[in-house]
C-alpha positions in Angstrom: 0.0 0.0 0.0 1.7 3.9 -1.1 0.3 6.9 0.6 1.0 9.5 -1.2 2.1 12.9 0.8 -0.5 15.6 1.6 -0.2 19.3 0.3 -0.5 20.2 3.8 0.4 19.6 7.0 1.2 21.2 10.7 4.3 20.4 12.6 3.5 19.7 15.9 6.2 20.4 18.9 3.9 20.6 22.1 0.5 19.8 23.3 -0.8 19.7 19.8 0.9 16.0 19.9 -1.8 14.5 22.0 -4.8 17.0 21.9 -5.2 18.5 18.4 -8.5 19.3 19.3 -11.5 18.2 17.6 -11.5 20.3 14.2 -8.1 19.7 13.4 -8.6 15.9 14.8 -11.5 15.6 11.8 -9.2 16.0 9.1 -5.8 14.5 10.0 -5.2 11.7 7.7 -1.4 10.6 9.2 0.4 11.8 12.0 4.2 11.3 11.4 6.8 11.1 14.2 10.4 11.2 14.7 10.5 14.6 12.9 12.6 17.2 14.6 12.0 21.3 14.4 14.3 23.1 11.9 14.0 25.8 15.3 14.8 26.1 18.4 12.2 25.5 21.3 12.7 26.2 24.7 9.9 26.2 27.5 9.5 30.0 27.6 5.8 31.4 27.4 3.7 31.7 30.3 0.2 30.3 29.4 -2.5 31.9 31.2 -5.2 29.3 29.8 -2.5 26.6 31.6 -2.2 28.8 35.1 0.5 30.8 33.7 2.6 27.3 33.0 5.6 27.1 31.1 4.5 25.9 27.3 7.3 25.5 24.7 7.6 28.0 21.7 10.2 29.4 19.5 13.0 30.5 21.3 16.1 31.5 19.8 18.7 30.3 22.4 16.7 27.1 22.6 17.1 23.7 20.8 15.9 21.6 18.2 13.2 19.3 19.4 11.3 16.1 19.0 7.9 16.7 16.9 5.0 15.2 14.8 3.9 15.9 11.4 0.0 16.1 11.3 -0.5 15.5 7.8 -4.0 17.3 6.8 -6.9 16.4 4.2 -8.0 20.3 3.7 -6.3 23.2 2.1 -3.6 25.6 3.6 -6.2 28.2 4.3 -8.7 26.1 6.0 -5.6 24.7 8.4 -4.3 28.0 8.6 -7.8 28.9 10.4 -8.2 25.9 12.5 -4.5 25.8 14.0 -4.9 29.6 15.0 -8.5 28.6 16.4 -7.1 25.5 18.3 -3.9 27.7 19.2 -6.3 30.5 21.2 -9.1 28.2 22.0 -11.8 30.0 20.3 -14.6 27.7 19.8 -16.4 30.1 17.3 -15.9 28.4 14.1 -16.1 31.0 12.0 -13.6 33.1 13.4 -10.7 33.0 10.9 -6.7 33.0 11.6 -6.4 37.4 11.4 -3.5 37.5 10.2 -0.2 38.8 11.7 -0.2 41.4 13.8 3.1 43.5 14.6 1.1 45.8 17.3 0.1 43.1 19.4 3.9 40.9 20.0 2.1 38.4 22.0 -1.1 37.3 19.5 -0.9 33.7 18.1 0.9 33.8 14.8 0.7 31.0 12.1 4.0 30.5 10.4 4.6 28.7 7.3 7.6 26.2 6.2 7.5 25.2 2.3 8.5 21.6 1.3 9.6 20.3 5.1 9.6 16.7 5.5 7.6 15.5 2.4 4.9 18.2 2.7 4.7 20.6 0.5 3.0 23.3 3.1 3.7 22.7 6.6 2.0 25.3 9.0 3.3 26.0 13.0 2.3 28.4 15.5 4.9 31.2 17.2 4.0 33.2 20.2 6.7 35.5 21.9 8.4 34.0 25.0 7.9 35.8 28.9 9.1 34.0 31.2 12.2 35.9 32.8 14.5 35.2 33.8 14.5 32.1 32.0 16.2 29.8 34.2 14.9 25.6 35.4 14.1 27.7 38.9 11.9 29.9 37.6 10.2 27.5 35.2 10.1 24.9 38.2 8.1 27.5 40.2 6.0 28.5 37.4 5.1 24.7 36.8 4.2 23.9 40.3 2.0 26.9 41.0 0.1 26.3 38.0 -1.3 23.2 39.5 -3.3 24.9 41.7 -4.5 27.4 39.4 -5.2 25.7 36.1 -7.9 23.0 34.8 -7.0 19.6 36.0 -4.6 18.0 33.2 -3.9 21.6 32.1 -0.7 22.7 34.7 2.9 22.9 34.0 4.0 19.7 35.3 1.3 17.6 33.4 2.5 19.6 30.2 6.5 18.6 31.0 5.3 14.7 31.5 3.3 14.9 28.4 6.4 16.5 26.4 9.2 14.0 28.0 6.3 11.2 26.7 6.6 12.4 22.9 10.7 12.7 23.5 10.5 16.5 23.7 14.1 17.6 25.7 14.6 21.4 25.8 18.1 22.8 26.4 16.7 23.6 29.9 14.3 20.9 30.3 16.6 18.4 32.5 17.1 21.1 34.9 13.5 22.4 34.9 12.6 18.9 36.1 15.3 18.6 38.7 14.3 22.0 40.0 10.9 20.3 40.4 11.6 17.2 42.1 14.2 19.1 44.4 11.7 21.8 45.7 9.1 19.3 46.1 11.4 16.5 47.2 10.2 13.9 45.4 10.9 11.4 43.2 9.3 12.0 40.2 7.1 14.3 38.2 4.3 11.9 38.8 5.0 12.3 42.4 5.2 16.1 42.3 1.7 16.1 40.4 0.3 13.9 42.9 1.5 15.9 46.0 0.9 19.4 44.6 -2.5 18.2 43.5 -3.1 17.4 47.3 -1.9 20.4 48.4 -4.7 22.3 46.1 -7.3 19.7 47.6 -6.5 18.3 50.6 -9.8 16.4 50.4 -9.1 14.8 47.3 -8.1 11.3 46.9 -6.0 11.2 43.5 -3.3 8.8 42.8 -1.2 9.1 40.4 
């Protein structure tokens, strides 16, 4: 059996992996692995939507990471729309990607990379960073307040198991989990969820 390669496609590096949402989900036809950014990532936007969790974007001093090819059956401007819908989480469906925006440095933007990987249009989103200083402390602290604040599955530390899951490592990534485990003193990120989730409940009863 040949498959031939889609026109289009959207090169995922973060949460996008796992939870594409369910417009984008609707028209993937393949999802490709083992495909790393031609940029560097680093874990260096605050995402309100996330508690103010460290998410990965663009970063110049970052590194190279571990992504997935999301090969679409739709055309560039009907992606274009959905990955900027899924990006901000605006459930109106007729609300289409604006465009770029040089007043406003921290909208979504949808970038484009011609003839990547076998595709002939790949599409990724860009967001400024603002975390600073960017250092595994800060990030660590960031990640562990976040539990408390954001949606359960949502917080910082969920979002670094789910990246060291689809091989994501960051130039500051083994650090930022050390930082965790040390100023929780625990074993693990699983641990650390579990604990900080306790801390936000005390009445609940989660495991990890």
């Amino acid at each position: 059996m040949t498959y031939d390669a889609p026109t289009v496609g959207i090169l995922a590096y973060g949460s996008l992996i796992d939870e594409p949402g369910d417009e984008l989900a609707a028209v993937i036809e393949q999802v490709v692995r083992g495909i790393d950014t031609p940029f560097p990532v680093e874990f260096a936007r605050k995402s309100s939507s996330r508690g103010d969790a460290p998410t990965l974007v663009p970063y110049p001093e970052g590194a190279p990471v571990r992504a997935a090819m999301l090969q679409l059956a739709t055309t560039v401007a009907h992606a274009t729309d959905m990955l900027w819908r899924r990006e901000t989480r605006t459930s109106d469906k007729t609300r289409p990607y604006p465009g770029t925006r040089p007043d406003r440095p921290n909208a979504v933007r949808v970038e484009q990379l011609r003839d990547f990987a076998g595709v002939e249009m790949v599409l990724y989103t860009a967001i400024g960073a603002n975390v600073a200083p960017l250092t595994a402390t800060r990030l660590a602290e960031l990640a562990i307040a976040s539990v408390s604040k954001a949606r359960p599955g949502l917080d910082g530390i969920s979002y670094l198991l789910s990246a060291k899951a689809n091989g994501i490592a960051t130039s500051l990534s083994p650090a930022y989990e050390a930082e965790i485990l040390r100023m929780l003193q625990v074993e693990s990120l699983e641990d650390a969820l579990t604990l900080q989730r306790g801390a936000a409940d005390p009445s609940s009863s989660f495991t990890s």
